[in-house]
Backbone as a ProteinNet text record, in pm:
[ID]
protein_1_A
[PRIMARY]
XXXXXXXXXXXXXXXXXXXXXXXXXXXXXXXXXXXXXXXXXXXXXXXXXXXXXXXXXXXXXXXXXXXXXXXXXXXXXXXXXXXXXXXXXXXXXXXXXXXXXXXXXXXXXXXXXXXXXXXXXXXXXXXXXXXXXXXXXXXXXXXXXXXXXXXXXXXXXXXXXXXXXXXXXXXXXXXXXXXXXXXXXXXXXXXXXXXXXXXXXXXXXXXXXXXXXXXXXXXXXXXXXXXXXXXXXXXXXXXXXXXXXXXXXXXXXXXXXXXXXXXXXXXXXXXXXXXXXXXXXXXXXXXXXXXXXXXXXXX
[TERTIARY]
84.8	0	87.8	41	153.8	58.1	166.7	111.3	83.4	-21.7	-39.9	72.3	96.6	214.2	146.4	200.1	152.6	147.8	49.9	73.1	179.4	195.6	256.9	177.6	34.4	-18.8	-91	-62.1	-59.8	106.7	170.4	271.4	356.4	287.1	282.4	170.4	89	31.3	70.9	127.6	188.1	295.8	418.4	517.2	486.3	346.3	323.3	264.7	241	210	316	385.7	540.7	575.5	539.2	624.2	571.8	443.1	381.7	353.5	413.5	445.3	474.8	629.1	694.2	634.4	575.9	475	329	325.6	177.3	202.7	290.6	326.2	358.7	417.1	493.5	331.4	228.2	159.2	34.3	21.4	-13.2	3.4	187.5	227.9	230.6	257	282.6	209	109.2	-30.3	-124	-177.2	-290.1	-345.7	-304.8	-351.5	-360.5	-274.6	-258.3	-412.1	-408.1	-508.4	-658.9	-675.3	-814.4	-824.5	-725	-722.3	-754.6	-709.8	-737.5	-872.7	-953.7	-1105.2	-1179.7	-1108.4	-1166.9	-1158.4	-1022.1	-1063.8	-1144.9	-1178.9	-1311.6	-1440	-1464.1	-1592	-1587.7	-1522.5	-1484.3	-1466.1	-1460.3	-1407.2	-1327.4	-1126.4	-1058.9	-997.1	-995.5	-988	-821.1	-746.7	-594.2	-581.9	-562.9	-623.7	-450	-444	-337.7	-265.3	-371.6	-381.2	-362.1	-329.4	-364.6	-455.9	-573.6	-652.4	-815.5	-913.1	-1057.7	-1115.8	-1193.9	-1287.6	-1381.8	-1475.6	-1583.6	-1683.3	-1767.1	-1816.7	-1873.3	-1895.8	-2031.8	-2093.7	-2018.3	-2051.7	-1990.3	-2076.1	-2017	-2018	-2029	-1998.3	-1854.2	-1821.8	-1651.9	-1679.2	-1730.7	-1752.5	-1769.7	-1907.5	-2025.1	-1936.9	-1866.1	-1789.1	-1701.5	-1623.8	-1525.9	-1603.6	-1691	-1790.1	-1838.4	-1905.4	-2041.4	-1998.5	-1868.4	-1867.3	-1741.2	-1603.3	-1487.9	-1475.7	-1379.7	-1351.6	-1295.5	-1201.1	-1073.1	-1113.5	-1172.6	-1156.7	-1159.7	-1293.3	-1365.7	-1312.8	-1243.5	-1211.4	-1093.9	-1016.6	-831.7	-874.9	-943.9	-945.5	-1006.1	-1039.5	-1108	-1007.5	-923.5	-806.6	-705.8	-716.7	-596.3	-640.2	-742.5	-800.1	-799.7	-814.8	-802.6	-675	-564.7	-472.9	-368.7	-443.9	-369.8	-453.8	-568.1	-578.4	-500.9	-488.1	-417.2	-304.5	-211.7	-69.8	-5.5	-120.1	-77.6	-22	-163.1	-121	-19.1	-16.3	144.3	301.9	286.9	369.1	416.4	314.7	313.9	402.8	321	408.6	543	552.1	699.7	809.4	750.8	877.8	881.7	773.3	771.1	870.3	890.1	930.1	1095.2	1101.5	1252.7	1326.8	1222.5	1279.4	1362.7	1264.9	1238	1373.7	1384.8	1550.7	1673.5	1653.8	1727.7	1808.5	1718.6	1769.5	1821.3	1864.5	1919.8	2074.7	2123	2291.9	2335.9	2421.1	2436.9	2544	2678.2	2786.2	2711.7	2739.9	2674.4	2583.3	2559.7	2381.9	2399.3	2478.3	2492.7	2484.8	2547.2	2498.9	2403.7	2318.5	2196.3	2078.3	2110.8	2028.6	2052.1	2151.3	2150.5	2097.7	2084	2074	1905.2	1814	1687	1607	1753.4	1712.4	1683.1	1751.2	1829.2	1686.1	1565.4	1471.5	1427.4	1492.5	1365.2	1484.2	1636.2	1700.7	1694	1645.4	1636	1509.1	1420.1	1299.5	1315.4	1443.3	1396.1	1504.3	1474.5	1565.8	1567.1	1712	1714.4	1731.3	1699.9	1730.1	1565.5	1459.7	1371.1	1274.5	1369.5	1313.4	1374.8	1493.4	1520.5	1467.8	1448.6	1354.6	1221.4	1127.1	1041.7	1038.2	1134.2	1173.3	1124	1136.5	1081	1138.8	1296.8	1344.3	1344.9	1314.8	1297.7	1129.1	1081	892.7	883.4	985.9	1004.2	1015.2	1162	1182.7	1088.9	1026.6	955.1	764	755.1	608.7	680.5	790.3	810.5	808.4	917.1	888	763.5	656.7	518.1	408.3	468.6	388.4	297.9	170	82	-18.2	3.6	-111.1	-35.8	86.9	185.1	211.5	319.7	353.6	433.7	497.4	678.7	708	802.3	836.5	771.9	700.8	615.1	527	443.6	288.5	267.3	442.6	435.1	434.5	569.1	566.5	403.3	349	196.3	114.9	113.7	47.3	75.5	205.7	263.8	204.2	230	214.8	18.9	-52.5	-200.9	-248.1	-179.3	-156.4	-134	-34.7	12.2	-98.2	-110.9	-169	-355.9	-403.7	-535.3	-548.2	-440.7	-466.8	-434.7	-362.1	-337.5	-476.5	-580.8	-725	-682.6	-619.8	-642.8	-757.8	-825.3	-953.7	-858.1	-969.5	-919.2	-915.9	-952.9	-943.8	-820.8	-822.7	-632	-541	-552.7	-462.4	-473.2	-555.9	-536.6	-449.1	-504.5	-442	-268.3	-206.5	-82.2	-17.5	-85.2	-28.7	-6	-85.9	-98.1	26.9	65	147	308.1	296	386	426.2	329.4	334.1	393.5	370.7	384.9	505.8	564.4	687.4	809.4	785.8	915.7	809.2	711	627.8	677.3	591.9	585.1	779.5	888.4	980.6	1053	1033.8	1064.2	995.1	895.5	772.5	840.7	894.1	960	1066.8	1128.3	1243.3	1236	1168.8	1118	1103.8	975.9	852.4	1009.4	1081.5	1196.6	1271.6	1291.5	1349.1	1323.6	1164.5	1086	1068.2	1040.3	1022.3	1106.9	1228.5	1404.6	1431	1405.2	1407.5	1343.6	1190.2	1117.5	1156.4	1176.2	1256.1	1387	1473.6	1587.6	1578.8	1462.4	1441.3	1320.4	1307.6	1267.9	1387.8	1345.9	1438.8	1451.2	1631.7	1611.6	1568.5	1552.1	1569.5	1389.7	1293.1	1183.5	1196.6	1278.1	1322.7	1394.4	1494.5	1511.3	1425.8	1332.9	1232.7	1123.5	1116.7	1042	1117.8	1199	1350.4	1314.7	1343	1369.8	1247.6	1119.1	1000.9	947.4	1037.6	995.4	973.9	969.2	852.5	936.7	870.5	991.3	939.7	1051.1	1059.2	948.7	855.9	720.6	606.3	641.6	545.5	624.8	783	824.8	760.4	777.4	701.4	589.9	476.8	349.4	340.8	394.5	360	438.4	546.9	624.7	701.3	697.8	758.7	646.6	554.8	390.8	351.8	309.4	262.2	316.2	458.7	550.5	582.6	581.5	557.7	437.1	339.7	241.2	197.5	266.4	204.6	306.5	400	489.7	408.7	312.8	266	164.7	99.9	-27.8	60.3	180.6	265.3	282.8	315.5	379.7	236.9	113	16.4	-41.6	-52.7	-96.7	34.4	145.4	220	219.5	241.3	247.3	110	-47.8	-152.4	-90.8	-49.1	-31.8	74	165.5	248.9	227.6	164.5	77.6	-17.2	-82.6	-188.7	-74.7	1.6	65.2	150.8	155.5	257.4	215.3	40.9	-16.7	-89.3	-168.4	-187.9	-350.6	-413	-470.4	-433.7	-306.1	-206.7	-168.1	-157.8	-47.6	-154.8	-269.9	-376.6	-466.8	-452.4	-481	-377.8	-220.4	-120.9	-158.3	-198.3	-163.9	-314.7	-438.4	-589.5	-536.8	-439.2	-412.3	-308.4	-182.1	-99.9	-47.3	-159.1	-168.8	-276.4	-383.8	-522.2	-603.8	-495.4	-503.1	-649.1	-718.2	-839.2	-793.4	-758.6	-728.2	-864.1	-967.4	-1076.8	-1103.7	-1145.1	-1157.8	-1082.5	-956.1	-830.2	-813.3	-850.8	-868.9	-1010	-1093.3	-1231.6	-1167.9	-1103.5	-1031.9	-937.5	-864.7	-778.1	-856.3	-939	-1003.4	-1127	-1154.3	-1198.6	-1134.7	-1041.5	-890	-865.1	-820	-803.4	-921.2	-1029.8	-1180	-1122.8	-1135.9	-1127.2	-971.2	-858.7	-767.6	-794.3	-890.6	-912.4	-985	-1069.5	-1182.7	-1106.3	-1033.5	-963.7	-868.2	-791.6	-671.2	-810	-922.7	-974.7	-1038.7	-1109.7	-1157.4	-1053.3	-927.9	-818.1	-766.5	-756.5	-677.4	-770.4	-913.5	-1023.8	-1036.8	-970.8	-994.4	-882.8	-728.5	-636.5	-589.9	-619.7	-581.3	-658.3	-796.3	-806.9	-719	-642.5	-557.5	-361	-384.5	-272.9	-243.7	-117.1	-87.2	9.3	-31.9	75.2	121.5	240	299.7	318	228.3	274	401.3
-120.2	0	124.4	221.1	341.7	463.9	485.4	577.1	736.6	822	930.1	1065.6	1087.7	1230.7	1385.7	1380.5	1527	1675.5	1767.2	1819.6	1922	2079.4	2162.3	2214.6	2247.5	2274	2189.5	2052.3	1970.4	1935.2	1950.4	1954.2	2021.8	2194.4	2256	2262.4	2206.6	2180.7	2063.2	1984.1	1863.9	1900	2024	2088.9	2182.2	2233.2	2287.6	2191.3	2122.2	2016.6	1942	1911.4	1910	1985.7	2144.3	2210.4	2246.7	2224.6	2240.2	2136.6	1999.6	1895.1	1892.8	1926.3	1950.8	2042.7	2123.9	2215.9	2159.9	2059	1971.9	1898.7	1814.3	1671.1	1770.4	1870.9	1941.8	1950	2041.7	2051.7	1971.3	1828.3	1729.3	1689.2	1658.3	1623.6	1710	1858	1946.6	2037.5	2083	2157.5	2121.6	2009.6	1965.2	1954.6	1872.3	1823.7	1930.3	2071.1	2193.4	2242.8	2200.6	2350.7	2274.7	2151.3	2096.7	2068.3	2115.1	2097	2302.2	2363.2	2470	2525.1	2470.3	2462.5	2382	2258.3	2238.5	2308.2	2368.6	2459.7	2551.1	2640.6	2772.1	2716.2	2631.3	2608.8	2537.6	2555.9	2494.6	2578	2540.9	2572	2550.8	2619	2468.2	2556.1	2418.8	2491.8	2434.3	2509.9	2395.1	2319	2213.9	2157.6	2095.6	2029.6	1986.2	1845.5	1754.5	1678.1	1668.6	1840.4	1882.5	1960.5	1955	2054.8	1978.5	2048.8	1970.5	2080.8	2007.4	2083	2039.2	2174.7	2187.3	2238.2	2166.2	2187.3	2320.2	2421.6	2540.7	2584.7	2520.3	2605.7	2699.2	2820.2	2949.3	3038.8	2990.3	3154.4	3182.6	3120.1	3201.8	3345.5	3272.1	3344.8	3482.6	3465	3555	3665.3	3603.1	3701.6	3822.6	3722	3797.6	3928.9	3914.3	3973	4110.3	4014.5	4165.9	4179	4102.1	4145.8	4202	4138	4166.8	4327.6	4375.9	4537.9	4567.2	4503.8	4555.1	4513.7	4363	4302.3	4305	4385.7	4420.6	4515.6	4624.8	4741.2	4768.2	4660	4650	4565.1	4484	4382.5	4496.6	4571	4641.9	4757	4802.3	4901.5	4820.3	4715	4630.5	4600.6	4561.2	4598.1	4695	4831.3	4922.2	4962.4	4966.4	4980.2	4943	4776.9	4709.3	4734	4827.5	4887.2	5010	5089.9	5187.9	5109.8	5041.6	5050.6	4976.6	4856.9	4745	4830.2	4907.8	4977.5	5095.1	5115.2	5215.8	5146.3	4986.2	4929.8	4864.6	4827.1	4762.8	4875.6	4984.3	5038.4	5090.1	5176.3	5176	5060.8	4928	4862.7	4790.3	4841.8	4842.1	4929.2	5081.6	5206.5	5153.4	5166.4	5138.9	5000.5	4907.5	4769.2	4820	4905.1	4999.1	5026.5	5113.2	5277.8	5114.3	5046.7	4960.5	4892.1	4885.5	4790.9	4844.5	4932.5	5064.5	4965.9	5028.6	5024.6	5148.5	5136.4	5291.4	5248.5	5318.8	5312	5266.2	5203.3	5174.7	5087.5	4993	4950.3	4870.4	4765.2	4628.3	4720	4807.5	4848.9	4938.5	5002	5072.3	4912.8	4789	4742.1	4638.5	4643.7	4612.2	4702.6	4842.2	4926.5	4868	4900.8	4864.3	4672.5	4613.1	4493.4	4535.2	4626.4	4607.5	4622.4	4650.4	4646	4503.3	4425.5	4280.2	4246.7	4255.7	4181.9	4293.4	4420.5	4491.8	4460.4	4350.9	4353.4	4217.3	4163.2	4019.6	4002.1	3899.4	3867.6	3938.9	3993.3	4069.9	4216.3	4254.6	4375.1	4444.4	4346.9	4364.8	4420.5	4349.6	4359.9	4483.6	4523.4	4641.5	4790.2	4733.7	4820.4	4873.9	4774.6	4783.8	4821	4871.9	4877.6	5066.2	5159.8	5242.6	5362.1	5367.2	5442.5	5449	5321.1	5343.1	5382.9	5346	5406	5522.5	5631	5718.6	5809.3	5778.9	5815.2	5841.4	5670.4	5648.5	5787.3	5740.5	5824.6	6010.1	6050.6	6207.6	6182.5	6082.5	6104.2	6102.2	6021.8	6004.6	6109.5	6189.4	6281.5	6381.5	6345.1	6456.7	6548.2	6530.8	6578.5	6667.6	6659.7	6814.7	6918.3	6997.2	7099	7066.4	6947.8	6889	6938.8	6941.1	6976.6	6860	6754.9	6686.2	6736.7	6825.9	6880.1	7001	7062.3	7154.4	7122.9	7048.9	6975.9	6897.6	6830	6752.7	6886.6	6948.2	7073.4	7185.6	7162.7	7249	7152.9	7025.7	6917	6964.1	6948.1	6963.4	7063.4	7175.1	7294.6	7242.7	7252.5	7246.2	7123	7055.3	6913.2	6990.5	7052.6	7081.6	7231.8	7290.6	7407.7	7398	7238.2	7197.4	7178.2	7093.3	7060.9	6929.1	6879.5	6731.6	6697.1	6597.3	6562	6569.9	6624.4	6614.5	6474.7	6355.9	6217	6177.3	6189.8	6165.5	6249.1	6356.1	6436.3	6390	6340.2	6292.2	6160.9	6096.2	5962.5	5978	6058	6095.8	6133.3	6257.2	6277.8	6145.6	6113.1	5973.6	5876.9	5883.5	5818.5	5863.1	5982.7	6059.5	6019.6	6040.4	6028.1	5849.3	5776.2	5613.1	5576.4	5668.2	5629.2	5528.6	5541.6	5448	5310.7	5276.1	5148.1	5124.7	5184.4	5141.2	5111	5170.8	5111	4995.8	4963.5	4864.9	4729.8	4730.5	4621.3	4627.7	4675.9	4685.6	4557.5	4499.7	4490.8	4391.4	4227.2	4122.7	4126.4	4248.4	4282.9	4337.7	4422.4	4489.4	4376.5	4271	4187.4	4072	4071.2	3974.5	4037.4	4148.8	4287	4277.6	4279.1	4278.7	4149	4077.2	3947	3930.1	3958.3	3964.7	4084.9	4166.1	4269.7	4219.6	4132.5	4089.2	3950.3	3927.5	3751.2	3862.5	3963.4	3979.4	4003.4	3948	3959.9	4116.2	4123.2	4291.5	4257	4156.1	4206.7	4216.4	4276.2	4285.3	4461.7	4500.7	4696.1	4677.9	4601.9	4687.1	4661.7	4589.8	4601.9	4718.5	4775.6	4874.5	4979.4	4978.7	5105.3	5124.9	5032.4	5033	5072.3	5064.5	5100.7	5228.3	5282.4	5468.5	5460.1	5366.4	5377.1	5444.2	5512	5588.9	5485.2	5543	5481.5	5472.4	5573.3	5525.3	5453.9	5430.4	5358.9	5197.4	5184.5	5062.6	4996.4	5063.3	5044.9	4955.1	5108.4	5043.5	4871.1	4875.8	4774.7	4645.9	4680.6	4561	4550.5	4628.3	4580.9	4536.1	4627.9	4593.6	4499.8	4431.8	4315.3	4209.6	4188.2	4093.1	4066.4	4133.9	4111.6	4134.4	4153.2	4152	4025.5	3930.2	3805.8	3845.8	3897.1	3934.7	4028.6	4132.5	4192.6	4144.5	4039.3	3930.1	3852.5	3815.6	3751.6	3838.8	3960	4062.2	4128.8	4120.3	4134.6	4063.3	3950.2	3835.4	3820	3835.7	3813.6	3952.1	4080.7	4178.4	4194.4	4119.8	4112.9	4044.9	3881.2	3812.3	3830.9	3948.9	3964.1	4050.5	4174.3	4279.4	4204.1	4132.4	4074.2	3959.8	3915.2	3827.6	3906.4	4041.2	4124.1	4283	4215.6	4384.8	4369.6	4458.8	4424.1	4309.1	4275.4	4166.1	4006.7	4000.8	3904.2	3882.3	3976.7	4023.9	4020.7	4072.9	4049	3893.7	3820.9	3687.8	3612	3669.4	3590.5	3616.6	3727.8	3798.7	3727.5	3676.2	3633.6	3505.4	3440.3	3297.6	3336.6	3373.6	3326.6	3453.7	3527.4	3661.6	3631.4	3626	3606.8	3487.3	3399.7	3210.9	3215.6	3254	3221.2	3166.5	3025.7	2997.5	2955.8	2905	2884.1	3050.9	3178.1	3332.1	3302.6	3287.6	3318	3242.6	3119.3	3036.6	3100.2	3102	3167.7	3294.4	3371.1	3527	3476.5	3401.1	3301.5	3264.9	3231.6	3138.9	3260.7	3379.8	3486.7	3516.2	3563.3	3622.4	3581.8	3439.9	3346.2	3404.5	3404.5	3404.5	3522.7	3632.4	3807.8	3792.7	3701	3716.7	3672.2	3517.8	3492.7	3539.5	3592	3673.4	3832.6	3896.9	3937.4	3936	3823.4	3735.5	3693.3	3607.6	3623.9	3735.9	3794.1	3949.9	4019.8	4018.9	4087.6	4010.8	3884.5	3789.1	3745.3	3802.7	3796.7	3910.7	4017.1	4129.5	4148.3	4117.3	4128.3	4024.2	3927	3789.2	3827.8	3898.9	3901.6	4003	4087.4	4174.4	4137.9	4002	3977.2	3908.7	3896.7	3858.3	3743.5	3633	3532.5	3474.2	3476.4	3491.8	3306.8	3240	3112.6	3059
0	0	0	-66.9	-120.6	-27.2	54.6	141.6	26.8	78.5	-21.3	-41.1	-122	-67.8	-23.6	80.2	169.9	82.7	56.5	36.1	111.8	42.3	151	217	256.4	337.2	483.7	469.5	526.7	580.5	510.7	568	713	627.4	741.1	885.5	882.3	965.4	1029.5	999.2	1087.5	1190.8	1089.1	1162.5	1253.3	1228.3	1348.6	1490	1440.9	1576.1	1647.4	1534.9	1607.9	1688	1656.5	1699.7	1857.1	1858.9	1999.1	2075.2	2085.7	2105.7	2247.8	2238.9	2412.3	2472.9	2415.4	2511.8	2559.6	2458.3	2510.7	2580.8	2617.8	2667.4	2844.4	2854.5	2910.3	3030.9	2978.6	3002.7	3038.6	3013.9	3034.5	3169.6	3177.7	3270.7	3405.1	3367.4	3470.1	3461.4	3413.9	3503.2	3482.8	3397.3	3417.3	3537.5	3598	3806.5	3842.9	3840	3934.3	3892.7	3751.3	3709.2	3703.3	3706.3	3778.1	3940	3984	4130.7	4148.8	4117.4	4094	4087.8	3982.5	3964.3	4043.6	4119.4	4216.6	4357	4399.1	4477.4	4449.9	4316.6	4323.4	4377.5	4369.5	4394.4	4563.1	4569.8	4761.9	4900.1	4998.5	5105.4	5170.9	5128	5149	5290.1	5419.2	5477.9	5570	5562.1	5612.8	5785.4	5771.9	5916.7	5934.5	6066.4	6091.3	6049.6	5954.2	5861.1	5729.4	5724.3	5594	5526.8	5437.1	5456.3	5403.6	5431.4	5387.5	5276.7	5249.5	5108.7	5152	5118.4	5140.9	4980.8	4970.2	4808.4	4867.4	4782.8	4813.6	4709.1	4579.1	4442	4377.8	4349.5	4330.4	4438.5	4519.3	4650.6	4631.7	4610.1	4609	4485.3	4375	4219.1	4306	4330.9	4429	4469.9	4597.3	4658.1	4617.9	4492.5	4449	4356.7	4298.8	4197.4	4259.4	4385.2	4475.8	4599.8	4649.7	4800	4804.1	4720.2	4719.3	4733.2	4822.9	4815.2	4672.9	4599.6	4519.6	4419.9	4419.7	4272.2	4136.5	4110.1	4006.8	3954.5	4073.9	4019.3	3976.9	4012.7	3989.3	3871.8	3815.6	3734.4	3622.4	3640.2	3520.7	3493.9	3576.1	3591.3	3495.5	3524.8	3448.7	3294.7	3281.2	3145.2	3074.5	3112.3	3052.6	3020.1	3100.8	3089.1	3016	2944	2892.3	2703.4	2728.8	2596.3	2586.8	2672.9	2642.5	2551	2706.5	2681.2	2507.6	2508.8	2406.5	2286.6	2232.9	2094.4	2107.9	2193.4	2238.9	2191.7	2307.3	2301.5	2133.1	2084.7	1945.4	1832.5	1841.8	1765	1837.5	1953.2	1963.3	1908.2	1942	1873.8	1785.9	1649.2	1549.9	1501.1	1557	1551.7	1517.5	1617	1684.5	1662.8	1621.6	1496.5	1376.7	1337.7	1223.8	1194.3	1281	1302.1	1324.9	1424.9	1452	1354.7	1220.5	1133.5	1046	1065.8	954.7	972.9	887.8	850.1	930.3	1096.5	1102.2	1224	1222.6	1332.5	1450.1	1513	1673.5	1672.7	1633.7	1547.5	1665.1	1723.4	1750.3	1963.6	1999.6	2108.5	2092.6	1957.3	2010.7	2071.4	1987.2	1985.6	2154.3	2157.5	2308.1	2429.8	2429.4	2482.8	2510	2412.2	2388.5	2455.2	2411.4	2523.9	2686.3	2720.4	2834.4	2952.5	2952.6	2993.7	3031.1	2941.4	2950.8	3059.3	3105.3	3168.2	3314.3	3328	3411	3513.1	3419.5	3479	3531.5	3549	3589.2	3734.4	3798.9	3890.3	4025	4069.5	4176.1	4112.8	4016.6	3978.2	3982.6	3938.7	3926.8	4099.1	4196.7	4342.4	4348.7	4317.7	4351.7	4296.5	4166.1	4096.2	4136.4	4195	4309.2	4416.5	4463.3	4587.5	4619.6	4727.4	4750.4	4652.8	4652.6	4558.2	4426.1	4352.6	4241.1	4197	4285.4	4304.3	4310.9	4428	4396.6	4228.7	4239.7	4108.2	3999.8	3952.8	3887.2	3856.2	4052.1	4060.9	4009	4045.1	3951.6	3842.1	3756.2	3657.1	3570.8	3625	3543.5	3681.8	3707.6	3795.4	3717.7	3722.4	3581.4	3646.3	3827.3	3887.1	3950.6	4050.9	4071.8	3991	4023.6	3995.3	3886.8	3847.5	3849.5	3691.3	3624.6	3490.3	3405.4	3423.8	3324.7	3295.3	3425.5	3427.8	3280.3	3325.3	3210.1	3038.8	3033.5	2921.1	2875.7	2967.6	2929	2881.6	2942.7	2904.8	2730.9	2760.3	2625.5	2486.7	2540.9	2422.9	2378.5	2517.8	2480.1	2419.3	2428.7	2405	2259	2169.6	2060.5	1996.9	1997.7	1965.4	1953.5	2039.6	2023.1	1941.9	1900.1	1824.2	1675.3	1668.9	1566	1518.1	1554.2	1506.1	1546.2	1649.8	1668.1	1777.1	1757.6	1873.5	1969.8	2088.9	2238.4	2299.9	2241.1	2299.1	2293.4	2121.2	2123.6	2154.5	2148.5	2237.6	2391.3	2456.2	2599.8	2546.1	2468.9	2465.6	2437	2364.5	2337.7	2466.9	2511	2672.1	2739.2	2758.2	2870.2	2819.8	2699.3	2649.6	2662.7	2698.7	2728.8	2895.5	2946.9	3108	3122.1	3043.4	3054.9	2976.3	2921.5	2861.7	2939	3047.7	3151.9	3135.3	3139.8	3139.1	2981.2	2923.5	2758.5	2686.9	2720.8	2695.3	2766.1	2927.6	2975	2974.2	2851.9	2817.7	2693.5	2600.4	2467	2408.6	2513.6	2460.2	2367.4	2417.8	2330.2	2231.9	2179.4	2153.9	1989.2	2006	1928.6	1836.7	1952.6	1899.5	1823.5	1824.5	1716.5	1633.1	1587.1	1483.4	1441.5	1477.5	1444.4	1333.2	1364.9	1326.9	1207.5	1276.6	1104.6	978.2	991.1	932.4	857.3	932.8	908.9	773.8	803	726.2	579.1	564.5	441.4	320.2	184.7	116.9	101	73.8	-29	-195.4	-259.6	-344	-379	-276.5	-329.2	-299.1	-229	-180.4	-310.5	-356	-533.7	-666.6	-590.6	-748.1	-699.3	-541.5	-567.6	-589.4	-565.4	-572	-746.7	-822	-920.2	-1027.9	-976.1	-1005.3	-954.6	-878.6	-819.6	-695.2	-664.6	-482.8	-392.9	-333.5	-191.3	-96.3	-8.6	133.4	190.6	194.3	272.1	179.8	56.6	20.2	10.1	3.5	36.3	188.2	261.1	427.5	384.9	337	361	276.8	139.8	41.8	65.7	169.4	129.2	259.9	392.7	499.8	621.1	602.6	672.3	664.2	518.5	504.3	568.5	524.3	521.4	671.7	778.6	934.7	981.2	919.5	1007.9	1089.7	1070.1	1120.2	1247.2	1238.6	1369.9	1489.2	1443.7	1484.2	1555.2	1492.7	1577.3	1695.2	1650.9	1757.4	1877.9	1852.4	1954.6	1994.9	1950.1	2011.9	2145.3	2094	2187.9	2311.4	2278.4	2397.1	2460	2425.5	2498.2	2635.2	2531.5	2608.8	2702.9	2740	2841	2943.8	2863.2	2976.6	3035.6	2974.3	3046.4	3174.7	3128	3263.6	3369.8	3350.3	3445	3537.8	3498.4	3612.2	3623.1	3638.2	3687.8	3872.5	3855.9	4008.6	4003.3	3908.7	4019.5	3993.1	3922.9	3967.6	4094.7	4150.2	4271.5	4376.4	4379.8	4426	4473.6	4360	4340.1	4423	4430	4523.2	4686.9	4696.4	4829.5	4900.4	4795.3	4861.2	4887.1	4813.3	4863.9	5001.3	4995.3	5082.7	5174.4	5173	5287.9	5368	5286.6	5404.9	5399.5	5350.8	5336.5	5318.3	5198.7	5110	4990.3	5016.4	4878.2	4768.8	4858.8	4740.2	4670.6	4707	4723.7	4602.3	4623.1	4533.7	4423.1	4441.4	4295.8	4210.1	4255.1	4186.4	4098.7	4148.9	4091.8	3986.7	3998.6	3945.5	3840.1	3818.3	3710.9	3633.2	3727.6	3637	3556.9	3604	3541.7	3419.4	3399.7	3319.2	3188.8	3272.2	3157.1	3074.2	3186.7	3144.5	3001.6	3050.6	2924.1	2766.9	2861.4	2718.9	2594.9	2666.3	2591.6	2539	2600.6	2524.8	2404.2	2455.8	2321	2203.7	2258.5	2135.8	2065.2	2086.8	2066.9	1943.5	2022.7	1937.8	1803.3	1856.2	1741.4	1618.7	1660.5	1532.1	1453.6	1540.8	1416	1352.4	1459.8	1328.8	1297	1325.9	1219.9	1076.5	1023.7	916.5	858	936.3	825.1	785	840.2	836.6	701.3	636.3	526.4	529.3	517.3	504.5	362.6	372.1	209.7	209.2	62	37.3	17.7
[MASK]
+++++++++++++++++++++++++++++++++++++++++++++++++++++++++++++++++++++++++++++++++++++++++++++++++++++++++++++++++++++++++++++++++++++++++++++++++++++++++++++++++++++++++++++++++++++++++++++++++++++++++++++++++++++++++++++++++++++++++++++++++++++++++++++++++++++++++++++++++++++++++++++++++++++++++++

């Protein structure tokens, strides 16, 4: 019997299952149990005894709580949502931007582009505790200070100033400010985000920039026709991860830790836990349906 020959679109769909393989098996083995033990705590009363601990079924009162009784929940969980519309399309293009400039031919290229990492390794480890710590909060709260006196208030102002006499709407002119004020967030969320842009940028051919070269096109219509397209599937990538890393290190993450192993509610805390979860997904899909149709994947 003569097995059939694969096409290439079957092909590639096999390699992609390959390719998410060790991440399935991975996940099988090591959070499956956590994360139905998880859902079985939301709906429980678990309570830690000197045996260990008991469950108590109750349903949704945990849901309940967190929803209509919780002080913080709703309102940090919706703070974090919003925030993560602001910031995303901020973040997306800055390091589209700066992929962009990055990939130029220009003295220094190889430490500008280290410079621009240097956020993702600033944010991790013990640098990251220290970063947190009271002085750099300091720092941080002047520099994004928009409600004092401080030399941002003025600058935010000069910008609204200029920006609304131009004839620009006053929404986006708030939205630009605000973007202004978040500049220390929006570049220390960058760095990844630069370096997958970088990459895709790097893997297009030139010789499709000298057949538009060679046909008249300037630089901004090479962009739109032929560097846009050709990463946009990068851009769905750096979408969806900027969303998840935005929500795994805002405050009702931190919130969700502190209901389990501050005020030992771990059922409370799994229920929030498993909102949470809901509230991302429904976002990642939301987003990945409107621009997955504008994305262009080249056969």
């Amino acid at each position: 019997m003569r097995f059939k020959k694969l096409s290439l679109e079957q092909k590639n769909r096999y390699y992609g299952l390959y390719f998410i393989l060790p991440w399935f098996v991975g996940f099988l083995f090591l959070f499956m149990i956590p994360l139905l033990s998880s859902l079985r705590y939301s709906l429980s009363n678990l309570q830690v005894t000197d045996e260990g601990f008991s469950l108590e079924f109750i349903g949704l009162s945990n849901y309940r709580e967190a929803l209509l009784s919780h002080e913080s929940y709703v309102r940090i969980l919706t703070e974090s949502v919003m925030n993560i519309a602001v910031n995303t399309p901020l973040i997306i293009i800055f390091s589209l931007f700066f992929a962009v400039l990055l990939n130029q031919k220009f003295r220094g290229r190889v430490l500008a582009r280290a410079i621009f990492f240097l956020p993702v390794i600033l944010a991790s480890g013990i640098i990251a505790s220290i970063e947190n710590g009271d002085l750099m909060q300091s720092v941080v709260r002047s520099a994004n200070d928009t409600t004092g006196g401080g030399l941002s208030v003025m600058k935010n102002l000069e910008l609204t100033v200029i920006l609304v006499e131009s004839g620009i709407n006053i929404t986006f002119v708030e939205y630009l400010t605000g973007a202004v004020s978040r500049i220390y967030e929006i570049v220390s969320q960058s760095g990844v985000q630069i370096l997958i842009f970088l990459a895709g940028l790097q893997s297009i051919s030139p010789s499709l920039y000298e057949a538009a070269k060679i046909e008249g096109s300037t630089g901004y219509e090479a962009f739109w026709k032929i560097t846009f397209p050709m990463i946009s599937p990068l851009i769905l990538t750096n979408l969806v991860y900027t969303i998840i890393d935005s929500f795994i290190s805002d405050e009702t993450s931190r919130l969700v830790v502190d209901t389990a192993f501050k005020s030992f509610d771990f059922g409370l805390s799994a229920a929030m836990a498993w909102m949470y979860f809901a509230v991302i997904a429904l976002v990642l899909w939301i987003t990945t349906s409107i621009v997955s149709r504008k994305v262009f994947y080249q056969d």
